[in-house]
TIVO-2410 file (N, C-alpha, C; in nm, 3 decimals):
# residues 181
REC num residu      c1      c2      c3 atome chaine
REC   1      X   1.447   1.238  -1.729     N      A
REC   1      X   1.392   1.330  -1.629    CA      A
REC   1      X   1.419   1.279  -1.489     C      A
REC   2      X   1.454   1.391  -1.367     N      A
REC   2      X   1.473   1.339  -1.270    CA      A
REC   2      X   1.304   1.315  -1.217     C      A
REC   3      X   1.386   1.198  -1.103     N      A
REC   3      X   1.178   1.195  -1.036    CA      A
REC   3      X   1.135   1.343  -0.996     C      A
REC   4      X   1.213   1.452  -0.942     N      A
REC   4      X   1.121   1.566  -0.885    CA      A
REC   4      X   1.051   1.605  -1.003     C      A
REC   5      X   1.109   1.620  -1.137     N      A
REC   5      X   1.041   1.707  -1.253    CA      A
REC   5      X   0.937   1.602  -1.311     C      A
REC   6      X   0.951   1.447  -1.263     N      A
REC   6      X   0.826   1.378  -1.310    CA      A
REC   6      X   0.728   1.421  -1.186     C      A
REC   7      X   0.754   1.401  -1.052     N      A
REC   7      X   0.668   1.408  -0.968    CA      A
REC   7      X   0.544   1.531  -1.028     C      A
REC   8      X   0.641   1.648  -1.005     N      A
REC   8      X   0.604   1.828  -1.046    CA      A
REC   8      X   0.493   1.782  -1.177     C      A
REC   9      X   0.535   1.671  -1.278     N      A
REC   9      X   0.412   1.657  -1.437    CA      A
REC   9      X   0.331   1.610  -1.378     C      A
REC  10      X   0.322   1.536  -1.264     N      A
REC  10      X   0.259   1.431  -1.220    CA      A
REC  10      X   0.119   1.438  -1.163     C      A
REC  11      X   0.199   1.548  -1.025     N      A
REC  11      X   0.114   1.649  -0.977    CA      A
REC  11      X   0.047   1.724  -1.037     C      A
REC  12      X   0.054   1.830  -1.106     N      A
REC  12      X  -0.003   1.903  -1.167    CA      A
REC  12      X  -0.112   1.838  -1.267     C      A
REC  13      X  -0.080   1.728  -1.335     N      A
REC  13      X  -0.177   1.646  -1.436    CA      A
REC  13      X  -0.316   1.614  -1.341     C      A
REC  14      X  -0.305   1.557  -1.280     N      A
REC  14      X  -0.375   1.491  -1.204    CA      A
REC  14      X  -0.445   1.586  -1.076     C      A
REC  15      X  -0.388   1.711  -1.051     N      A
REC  15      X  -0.468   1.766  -0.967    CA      A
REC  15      X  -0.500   1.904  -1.004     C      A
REC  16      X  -0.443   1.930  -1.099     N      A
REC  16      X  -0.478   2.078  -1.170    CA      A
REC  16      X  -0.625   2.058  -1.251     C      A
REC  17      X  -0.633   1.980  -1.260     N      A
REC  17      X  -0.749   1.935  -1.347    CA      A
REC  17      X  -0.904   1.969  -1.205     C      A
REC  18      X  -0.880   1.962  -1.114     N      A
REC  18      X  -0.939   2.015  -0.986    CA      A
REC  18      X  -1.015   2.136  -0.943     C      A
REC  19      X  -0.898   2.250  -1.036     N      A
REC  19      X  -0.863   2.337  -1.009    CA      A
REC  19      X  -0.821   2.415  -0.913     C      A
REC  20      X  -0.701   2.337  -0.898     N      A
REC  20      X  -0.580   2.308  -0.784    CA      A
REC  20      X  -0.469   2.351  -0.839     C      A
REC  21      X  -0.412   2.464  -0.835     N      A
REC  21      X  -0.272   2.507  -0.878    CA      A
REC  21      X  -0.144   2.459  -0.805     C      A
REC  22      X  -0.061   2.466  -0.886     N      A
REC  22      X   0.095   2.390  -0.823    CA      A
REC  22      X   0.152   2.544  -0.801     C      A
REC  23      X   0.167   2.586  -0.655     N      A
REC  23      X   0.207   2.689  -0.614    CA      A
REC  23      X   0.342   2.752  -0.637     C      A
REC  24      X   0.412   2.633  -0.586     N      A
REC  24      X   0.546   2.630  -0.596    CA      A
REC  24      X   0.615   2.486  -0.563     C      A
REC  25      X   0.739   2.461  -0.605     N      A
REC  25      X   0.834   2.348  -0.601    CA      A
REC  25      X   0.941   2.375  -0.515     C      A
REC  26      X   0.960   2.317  -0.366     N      A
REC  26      X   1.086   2.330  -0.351    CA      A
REC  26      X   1.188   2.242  -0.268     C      A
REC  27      X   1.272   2.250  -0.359     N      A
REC  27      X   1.356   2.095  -0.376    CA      A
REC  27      X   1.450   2.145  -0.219     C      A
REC  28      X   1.471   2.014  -0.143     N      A
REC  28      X   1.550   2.032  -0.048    CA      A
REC  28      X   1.642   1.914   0.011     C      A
REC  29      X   1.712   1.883   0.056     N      A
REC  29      X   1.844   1.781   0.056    CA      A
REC  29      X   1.775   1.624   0.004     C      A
REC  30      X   1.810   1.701  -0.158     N      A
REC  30      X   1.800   1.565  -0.264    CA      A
REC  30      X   1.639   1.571  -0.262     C      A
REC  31      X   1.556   1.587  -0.221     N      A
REC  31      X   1.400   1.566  -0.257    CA      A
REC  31      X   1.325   1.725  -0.315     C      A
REC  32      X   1.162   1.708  -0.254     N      A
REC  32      X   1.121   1.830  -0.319    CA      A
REC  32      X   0.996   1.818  -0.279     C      A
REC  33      X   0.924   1.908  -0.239     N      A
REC  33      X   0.781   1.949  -0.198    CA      A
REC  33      X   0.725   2.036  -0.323     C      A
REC  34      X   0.603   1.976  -0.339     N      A
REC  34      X   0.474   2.087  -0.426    CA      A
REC  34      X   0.439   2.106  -0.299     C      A
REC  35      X   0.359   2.238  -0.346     N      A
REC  35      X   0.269   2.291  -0.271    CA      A
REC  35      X   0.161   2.337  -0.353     C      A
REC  36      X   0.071   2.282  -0.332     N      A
REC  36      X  -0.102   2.328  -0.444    CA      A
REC  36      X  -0.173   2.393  -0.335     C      A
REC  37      X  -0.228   2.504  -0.406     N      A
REC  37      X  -0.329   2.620  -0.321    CA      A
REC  37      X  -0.464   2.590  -0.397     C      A
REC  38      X  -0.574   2.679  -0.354     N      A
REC  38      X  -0.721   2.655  -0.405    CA      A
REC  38      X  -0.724   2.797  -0.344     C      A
REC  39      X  -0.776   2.905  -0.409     N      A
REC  39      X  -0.828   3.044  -0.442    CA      A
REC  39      X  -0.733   3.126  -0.339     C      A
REC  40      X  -0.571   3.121  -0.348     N      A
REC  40      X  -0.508   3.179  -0.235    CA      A
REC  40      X  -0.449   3.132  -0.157     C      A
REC  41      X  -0.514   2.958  -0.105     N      A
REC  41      X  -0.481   2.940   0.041    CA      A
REC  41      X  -0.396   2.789  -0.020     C      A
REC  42      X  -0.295   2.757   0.047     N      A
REC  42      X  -0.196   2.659   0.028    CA      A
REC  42      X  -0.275   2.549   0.066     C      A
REC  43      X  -0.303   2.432   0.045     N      A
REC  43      X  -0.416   2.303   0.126    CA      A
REC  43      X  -0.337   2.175   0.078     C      A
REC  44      X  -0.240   2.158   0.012     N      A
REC  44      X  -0.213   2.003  -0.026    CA      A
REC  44      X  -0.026   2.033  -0.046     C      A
REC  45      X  -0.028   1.900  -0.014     N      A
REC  45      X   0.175   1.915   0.024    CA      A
REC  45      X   0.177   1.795  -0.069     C      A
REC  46      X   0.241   1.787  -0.175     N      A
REC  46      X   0.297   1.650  -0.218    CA      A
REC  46      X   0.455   1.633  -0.139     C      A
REC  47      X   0.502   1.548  -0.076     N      A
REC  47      X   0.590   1.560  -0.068    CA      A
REC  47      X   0.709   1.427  -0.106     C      A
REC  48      X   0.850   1.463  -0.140     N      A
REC  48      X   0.892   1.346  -0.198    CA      A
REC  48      X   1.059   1.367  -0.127     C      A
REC  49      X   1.117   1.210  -0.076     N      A
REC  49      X   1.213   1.249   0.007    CA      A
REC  49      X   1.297   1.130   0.017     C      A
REC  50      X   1.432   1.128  -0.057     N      A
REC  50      X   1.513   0.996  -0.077    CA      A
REC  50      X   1.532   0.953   0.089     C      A
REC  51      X   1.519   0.798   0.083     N      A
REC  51      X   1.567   0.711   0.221    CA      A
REC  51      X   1.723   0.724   0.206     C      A
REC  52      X   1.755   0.699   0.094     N      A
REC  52      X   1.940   0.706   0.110    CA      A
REC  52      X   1.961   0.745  -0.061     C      A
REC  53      X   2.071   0.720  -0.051     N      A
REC  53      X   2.119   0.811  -0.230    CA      A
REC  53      X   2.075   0.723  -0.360     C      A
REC  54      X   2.045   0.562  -0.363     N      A
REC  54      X   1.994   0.541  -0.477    CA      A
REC  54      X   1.846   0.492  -0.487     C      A
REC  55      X   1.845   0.370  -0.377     N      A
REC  55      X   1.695   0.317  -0.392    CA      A
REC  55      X   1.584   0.339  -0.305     C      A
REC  56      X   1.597   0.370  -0.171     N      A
REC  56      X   1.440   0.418  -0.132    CA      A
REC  56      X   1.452   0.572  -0.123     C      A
REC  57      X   1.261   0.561  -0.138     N      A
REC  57      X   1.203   0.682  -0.147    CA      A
REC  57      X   1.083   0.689  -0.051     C      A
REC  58      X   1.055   0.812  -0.015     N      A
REC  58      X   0.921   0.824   0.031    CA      A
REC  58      X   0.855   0.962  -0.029     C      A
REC  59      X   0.724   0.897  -0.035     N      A
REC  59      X   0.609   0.934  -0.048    CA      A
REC  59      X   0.526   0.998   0.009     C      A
REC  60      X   0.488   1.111   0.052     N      A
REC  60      X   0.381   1.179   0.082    CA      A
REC  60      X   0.281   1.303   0.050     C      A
REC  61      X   0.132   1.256   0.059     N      A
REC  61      X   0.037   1.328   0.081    CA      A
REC  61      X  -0.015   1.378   0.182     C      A
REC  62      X  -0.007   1.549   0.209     N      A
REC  62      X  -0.082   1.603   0.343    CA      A
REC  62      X  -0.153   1.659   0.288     C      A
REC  63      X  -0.267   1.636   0.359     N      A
REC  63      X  -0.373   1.751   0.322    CA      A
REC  63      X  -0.482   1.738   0.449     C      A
REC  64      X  -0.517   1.838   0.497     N      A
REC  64      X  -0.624   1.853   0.619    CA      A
REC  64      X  -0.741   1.830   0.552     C      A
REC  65      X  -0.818   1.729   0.595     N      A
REC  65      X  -1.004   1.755   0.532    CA      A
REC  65      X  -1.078   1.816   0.572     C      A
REC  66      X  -1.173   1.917   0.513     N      A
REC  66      X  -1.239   1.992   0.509    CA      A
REC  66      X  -1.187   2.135   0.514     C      A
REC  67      X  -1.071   2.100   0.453     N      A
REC  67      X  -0.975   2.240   0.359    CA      A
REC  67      X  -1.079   2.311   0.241     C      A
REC  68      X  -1.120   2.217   0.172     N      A
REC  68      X  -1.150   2.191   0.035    CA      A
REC  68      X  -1.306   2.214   0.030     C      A
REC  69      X  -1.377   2.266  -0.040     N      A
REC  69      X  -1.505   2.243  -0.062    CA      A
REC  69      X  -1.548   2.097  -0.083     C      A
REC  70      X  -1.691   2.061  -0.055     N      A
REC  70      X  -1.693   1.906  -0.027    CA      A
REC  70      X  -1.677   1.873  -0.213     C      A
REC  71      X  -1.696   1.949  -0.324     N      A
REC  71      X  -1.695   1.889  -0.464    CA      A
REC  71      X  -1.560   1.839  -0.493     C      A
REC  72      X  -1.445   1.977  -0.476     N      A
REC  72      X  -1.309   1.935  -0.501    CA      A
REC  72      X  -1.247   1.898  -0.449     C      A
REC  73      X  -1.283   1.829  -0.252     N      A
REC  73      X  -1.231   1.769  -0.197    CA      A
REC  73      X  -1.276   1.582  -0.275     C      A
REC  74      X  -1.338   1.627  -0.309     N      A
REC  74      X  -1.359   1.468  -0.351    CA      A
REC  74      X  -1.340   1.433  -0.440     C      A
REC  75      X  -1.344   1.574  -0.568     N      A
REC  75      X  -1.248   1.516  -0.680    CA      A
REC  75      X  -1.109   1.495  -0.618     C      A
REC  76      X  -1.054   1.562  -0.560     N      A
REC  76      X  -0.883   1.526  -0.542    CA      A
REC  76      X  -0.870   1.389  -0.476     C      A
REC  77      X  -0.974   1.369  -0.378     N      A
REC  77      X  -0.959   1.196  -0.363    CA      A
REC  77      X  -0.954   1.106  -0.472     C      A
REC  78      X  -1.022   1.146  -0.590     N      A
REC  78      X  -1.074   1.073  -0.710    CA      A
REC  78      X  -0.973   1.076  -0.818     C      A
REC  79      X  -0.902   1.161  -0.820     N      A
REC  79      X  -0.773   1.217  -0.911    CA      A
REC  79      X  -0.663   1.128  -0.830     C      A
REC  80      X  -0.655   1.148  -0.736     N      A
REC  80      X  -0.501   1.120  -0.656    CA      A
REC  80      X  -0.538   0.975  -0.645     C      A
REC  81      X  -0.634   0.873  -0.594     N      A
REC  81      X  -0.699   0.753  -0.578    CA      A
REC  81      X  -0.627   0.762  -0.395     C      A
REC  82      X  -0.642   0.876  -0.351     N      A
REC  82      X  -0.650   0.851  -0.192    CA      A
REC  82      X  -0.702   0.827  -0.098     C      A
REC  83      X  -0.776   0.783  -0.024     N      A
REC  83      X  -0.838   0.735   0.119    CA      A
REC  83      X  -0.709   0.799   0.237     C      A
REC  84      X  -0.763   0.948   0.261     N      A
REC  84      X  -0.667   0.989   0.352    CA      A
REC  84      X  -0.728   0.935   0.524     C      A
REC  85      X  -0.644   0.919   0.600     N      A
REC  85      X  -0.676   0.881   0.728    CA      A
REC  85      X  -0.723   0.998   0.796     C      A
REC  86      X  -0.787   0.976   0.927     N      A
REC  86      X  -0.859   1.083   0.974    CA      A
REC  86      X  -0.680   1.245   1.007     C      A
REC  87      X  -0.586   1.169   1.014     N      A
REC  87      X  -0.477   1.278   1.053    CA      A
REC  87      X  -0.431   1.304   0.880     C      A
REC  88      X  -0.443   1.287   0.808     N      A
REC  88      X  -0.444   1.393   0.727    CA      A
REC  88      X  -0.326   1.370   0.642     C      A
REC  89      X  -0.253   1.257   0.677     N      A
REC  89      X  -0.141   1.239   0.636    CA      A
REC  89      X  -0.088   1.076   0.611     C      A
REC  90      X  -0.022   1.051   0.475     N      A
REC  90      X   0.016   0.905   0.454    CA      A
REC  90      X   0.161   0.934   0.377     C      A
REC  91      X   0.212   0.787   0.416     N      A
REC  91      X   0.364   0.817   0.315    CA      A
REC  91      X   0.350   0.643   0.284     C      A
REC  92      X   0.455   0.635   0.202     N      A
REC  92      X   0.513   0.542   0.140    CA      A
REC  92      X   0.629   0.522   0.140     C      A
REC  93      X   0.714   0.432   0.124     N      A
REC  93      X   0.892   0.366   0.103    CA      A
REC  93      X   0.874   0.290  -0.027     C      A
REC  94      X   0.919   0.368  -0.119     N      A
REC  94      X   0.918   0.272  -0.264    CA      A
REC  94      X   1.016   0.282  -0.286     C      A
REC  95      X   1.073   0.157  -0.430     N      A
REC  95      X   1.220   0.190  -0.504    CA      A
REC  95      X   1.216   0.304  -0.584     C      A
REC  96      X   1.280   0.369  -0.598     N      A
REC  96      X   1.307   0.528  -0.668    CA      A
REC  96      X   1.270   0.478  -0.830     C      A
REC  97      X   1.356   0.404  -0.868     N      A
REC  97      X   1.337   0.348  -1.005    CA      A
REC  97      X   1.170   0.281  -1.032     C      A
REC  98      X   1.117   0.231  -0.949     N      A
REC  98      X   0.968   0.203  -0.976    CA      A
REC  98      X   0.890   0.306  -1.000     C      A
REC  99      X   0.926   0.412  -0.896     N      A
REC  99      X   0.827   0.519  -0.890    CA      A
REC  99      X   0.840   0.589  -1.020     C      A
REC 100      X   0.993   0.658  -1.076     N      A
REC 100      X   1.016   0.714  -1.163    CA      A
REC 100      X   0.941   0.630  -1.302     C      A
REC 101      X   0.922   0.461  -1.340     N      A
REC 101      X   0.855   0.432  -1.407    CA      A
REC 101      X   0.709   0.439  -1.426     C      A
REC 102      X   0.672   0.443  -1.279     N      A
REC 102      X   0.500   0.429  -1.286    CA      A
REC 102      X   0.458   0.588  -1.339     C      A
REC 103      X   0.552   0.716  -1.272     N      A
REC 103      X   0.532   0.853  -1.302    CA      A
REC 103      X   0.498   0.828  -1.475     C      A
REC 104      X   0.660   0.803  -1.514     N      A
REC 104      X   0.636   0.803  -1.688    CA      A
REC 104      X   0.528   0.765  -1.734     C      A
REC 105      X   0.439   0.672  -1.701     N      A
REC 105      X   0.346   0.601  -1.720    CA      A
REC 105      X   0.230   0.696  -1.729     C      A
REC 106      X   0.233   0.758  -1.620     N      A
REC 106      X   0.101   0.793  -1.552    CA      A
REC 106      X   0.026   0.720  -1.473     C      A
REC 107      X   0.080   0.675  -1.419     N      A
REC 107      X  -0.015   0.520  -1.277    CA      A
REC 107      X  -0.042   0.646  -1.193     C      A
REC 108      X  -0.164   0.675  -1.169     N      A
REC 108      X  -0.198   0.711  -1.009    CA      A
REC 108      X  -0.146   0.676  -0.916     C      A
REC 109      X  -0.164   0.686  -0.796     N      A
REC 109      X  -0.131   0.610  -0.645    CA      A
REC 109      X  -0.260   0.564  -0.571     C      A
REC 110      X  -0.252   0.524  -0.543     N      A
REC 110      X  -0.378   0.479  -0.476    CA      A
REC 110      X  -0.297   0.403  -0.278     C      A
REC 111      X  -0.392   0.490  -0.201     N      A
REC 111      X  -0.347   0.399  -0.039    CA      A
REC 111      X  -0.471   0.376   0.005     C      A
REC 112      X  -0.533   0.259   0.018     N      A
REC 112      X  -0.635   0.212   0.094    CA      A
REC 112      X  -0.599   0.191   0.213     C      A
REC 113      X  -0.758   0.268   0.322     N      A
REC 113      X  -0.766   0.248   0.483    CA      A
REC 113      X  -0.657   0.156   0.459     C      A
REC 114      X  -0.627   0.048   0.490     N      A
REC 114      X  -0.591  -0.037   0.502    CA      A
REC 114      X  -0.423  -0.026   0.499     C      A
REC 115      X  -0.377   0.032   0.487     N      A
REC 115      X  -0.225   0.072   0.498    CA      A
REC 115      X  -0.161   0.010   0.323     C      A
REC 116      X  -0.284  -0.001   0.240     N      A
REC 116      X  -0.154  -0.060   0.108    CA      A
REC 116      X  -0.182   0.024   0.022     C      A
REC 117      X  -0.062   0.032  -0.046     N      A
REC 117      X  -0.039   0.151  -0.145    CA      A
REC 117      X  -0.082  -0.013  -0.287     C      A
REC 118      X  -0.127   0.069  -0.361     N      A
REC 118      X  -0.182  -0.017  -0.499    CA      A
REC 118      X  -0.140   0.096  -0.591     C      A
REC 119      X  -0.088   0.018  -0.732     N      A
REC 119      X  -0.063   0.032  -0.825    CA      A
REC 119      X  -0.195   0.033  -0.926     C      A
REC 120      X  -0.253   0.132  -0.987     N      A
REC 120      X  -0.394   0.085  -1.021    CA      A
REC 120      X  -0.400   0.144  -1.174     C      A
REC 121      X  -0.506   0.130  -1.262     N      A
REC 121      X  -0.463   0.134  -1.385    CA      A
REC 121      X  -0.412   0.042  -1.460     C      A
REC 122      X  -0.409  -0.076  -1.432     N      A
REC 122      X  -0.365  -0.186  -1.504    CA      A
REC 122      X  -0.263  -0.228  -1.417     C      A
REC 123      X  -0.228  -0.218  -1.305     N      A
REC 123      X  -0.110  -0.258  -1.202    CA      A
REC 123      X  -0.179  -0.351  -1.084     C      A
REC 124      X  -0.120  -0.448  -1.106     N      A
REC 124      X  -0.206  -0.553  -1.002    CA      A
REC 124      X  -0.118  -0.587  -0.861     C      A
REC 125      X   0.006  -0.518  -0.822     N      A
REC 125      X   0.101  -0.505  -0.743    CA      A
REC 125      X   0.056  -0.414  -0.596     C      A
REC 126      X   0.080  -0.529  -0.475     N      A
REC 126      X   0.014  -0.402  -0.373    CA      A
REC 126      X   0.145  -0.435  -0.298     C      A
REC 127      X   0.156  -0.319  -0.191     N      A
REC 127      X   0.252  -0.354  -0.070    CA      A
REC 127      X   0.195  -0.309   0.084     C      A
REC 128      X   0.292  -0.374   0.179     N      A
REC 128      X   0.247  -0.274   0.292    CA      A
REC 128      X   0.352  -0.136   0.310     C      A
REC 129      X   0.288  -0.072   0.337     N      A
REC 129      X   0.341   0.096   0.384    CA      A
REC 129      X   0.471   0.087   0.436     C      A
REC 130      X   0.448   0.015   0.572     N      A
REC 130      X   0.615   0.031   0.643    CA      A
REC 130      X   0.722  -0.104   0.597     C      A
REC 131      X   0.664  -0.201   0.542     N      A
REC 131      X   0.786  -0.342   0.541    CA      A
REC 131      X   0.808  -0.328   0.417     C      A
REC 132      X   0.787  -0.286   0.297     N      A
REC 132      X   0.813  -0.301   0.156    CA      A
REC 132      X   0.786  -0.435   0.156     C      A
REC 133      X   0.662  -0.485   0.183     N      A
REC 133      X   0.655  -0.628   0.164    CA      A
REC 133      X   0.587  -0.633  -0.017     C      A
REC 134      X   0.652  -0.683  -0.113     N      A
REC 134      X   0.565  -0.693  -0.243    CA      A
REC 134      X   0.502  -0.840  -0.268     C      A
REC 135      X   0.403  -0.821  -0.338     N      A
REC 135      X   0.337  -0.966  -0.412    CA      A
REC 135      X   0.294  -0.903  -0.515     C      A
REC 136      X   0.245  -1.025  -0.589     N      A
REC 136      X   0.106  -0.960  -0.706    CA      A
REC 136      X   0.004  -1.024  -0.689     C      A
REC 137      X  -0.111  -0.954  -0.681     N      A
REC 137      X  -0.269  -0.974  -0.698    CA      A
REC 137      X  -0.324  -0.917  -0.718     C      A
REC 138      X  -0.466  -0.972  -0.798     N      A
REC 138      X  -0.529  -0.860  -0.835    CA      A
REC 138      X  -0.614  -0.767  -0.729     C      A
REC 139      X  -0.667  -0.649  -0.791     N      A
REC 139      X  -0.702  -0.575  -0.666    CA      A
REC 139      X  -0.806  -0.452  -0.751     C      A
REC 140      X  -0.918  -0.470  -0.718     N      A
REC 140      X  -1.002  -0.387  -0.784    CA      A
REC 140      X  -0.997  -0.297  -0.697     C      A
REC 141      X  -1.118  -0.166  -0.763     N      A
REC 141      X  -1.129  -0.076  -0.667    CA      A
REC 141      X  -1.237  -0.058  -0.575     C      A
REC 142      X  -1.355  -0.119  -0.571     N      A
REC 142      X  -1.378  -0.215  -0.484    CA      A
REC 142      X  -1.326  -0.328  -0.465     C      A
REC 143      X  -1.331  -0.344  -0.287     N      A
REC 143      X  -1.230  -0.486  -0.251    CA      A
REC 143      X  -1.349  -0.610  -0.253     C      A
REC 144      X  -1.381  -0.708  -0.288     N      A
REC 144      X  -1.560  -0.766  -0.287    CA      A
REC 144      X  -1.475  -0.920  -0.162     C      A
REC 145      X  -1.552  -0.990  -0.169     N      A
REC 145      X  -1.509  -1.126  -0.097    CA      A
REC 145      X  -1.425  -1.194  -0.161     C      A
REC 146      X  -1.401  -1.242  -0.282     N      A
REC 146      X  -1.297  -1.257  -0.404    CA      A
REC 146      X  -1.191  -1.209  -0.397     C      A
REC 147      X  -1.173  -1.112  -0.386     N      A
REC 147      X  -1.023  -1.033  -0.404    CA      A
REC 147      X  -1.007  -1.040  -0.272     C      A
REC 148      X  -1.083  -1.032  -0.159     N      A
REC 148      X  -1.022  -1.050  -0.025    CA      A
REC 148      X  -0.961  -1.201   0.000     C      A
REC 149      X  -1.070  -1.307  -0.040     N      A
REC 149      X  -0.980  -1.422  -0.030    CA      A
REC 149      X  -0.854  -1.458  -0.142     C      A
REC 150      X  -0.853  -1.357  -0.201     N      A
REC 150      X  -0.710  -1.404  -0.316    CA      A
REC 150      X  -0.589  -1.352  -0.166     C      A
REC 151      X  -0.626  -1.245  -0.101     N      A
REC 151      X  -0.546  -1.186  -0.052    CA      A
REC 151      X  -0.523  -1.223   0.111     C      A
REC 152      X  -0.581  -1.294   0.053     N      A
REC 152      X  -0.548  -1.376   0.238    CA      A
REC 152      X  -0.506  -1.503   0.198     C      A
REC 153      X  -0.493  -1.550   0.091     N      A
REC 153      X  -0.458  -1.664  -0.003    CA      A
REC 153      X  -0.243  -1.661   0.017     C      A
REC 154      X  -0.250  -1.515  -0.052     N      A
REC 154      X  -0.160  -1.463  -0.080    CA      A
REC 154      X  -0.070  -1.417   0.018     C      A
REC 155      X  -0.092  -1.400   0.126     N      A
REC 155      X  -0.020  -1.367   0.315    CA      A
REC 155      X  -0.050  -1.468   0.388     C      A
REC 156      X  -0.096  -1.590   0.334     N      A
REC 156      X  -0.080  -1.722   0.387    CA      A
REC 156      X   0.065  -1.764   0.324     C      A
REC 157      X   0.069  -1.725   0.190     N      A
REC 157      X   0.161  -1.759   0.097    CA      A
REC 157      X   0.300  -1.753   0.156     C      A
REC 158      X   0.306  -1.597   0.175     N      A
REC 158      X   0.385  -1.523   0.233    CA      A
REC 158      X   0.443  -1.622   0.397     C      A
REC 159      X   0.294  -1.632   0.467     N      A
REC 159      X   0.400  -1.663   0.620    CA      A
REC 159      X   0.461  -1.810   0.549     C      A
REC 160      X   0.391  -1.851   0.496     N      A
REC 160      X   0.461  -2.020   0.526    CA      A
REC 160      X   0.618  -1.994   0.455     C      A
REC 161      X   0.674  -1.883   0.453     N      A
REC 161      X   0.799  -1.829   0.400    CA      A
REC 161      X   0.920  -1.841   0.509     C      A
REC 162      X   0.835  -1.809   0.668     N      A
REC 162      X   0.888  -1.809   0.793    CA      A
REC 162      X   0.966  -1.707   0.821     C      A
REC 163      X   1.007  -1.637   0.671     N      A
REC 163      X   1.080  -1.487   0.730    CA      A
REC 163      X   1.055  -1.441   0.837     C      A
REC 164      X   1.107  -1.422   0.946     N      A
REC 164      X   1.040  -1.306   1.070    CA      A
REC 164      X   1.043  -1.205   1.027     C      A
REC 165      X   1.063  -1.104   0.958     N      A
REC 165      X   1.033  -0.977   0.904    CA      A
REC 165      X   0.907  -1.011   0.822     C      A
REC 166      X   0.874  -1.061   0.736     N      A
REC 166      X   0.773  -1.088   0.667    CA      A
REC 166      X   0.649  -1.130   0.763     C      A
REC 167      X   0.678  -1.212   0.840     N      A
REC 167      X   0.562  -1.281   0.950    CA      A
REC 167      X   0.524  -1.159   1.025     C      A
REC 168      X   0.612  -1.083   1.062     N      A
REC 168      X   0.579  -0.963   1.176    CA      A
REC 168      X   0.493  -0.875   1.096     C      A
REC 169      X   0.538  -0.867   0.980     N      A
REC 169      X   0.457  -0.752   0.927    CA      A
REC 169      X   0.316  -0.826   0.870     C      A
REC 170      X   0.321  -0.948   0.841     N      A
REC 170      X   0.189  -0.983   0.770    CA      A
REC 170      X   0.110  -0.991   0.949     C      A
REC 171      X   0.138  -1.039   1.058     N      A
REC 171      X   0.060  -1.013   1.161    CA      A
REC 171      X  -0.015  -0.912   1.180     C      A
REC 172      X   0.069  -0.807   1.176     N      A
REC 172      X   0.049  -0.658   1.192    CA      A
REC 172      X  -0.098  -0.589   1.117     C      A
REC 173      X  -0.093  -0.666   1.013     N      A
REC 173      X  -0.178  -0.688   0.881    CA      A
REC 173      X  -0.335  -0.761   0.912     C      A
REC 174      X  -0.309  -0.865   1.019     N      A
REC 174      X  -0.403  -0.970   0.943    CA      A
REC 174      X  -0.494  -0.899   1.090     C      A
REC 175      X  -0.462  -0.818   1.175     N      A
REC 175      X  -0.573  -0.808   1.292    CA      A
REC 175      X  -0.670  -0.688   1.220     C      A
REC 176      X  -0.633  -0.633   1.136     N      A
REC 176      X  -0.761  -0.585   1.045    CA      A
REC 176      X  -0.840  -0.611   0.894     C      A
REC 177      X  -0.742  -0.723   0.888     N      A
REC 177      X  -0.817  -0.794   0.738    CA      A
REC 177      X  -0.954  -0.813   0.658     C      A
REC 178      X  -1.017  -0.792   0.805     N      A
REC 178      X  -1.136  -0.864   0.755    CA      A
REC 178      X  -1.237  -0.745   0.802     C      A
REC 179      X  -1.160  -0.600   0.777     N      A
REC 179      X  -1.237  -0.481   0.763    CA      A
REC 179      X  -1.265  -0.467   0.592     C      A
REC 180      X  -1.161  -0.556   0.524     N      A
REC 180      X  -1.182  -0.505   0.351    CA      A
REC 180      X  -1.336  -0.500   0.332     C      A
REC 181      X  -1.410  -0.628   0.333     N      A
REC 181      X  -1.496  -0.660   0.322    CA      A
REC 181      X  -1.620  -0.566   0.309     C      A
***
């Protein structure tokens, strides 16, 4: 299966269950937008959009809050595992081939405030949003003091690496760290 026709199972599994219909699909240079309505009115964009022809991808969820009645706005947070930002909108840069595996799977997505997309469901893999920076740790769904110090454990790990791409982005990172908490 290509990723749009996993995305399209994907979507629909996970947010039809809402009672959130998949409006329509439409694929456009190499990617593809859902569009899910609620009694008529269009309210949620999945959208999916190759970086170049084999390995990155992006990721996005739009949706305006307070589209939704407050029940099924919060199931779709609860279905999708999203924390949308106050603008309404988040993306991702993943490898095409990861995503297409986690789809098969059925892994949710999950993006915490915090700019990291988590693998959840038995996936202990987080990144940041814009550097494709990867590690593994664990990562509940509450973050408690534990999992925060694994993870400051773990981007200590990281700088003493000296990458400047890696350092810039774990900076970028560490001036809100200690909002997990």
């Amino acid at each position: 299966m290509r990723v749009e026709e996993l995305l399209e199972e994907w979507t629909a599994h996970y947010l039809g269950g809402m009672g959130l219909r998949l409006y329509r699909v439409e694929l456009e240079e190499g990617g593809a937008r859902f569009i899910l309505g609620w009694r008529g009115e269009e309210v949620v964009e999945v959208r999916y959009s190759p970086m170049d022809e084999e390995t990155m991808a992006r990721l996005e969820v739009i949706y305006v809050p307070g589209r939704l009645p407050r029940g099924v706005e919060e199931g779709l947070f609860r279905a999708m595992r999203v924390l949308l930002p106050p603008r309404g909108k988040i993306g991702h840069r993943m490898e095409v081939k990861e995503l297409e595996e986690h789809l098969k799977r059925g892994i949710p997505l999950a993006l915490t405030p915090w700019g990291l997309l988590v693998w959840l469901a038995g996936g202990r893999r987080l990144t940041w949003t814009e550097d494709a920076v990867w590690g593994e740790v664990p990562l509940k769904k509450d973050v408690g003091e534990e999992e925060l110090g694994e993870m400051i454990e773990f981007v200590e790990a990281y700088r003493e690496s000296r990458d400047p791409y890696v350092v810039s982005a774990l900076d970028r990172w560490e001036t809100i760290e200690w909002e997990l908490g």
